[in-house]
C-alpha positions in Angstrom: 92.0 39.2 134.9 92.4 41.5 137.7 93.7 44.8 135.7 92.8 48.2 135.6 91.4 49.6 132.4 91.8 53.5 130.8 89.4 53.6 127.8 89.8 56.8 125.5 87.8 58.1 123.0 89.8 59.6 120.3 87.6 61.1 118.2 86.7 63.9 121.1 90.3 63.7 122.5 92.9 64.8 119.7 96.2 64.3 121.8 95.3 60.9 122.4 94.8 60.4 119.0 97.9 61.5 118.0 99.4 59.3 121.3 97.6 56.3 119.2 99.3 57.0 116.0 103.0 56.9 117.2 102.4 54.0 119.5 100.8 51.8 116.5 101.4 52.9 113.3 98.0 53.2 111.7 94.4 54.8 112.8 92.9 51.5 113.5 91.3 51.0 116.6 91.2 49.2 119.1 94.6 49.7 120.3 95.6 48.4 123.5 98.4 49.4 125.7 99.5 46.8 127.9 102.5 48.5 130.2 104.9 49.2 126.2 103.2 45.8 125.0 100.7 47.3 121.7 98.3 44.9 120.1 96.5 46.7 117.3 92.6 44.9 116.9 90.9 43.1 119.3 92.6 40.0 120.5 91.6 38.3 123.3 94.6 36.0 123.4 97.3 38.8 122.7 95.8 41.0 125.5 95.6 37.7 128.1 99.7 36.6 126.8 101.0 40.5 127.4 99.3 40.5 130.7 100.8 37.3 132.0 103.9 38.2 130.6 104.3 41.7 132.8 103.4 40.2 135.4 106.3 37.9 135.6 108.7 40.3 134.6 
């Protein structure tokens, strides 16, 4: 889809963890980030609607 992606691991990187928890809510993972737009799980839809959606904005 033509985006950059940042993958962290927060098991070895605690603030990121932490970052995780107060952008979703809960400890399950995955948790994307799509510029403010969270999706907690994998979603393959969500992901593709948030990204079409920034980039009209």
């Amino acid at each position: 889809m033509g985006v950059s992606l940042v993958e962290h691991d927060i098991e070895k990187d605690r603030q990121k963890g932490e970052e995780m928890m107060a952008k979703s809510g809960s400890r399950g993972v995955p948790v994307v980030d799509i510029e403010g737009v969270i999706i907690r799980g994998f979603s393959p839809d969500a992901m593709r609607d948030a990204i079409e959606r920034k980039r009209r904005e």
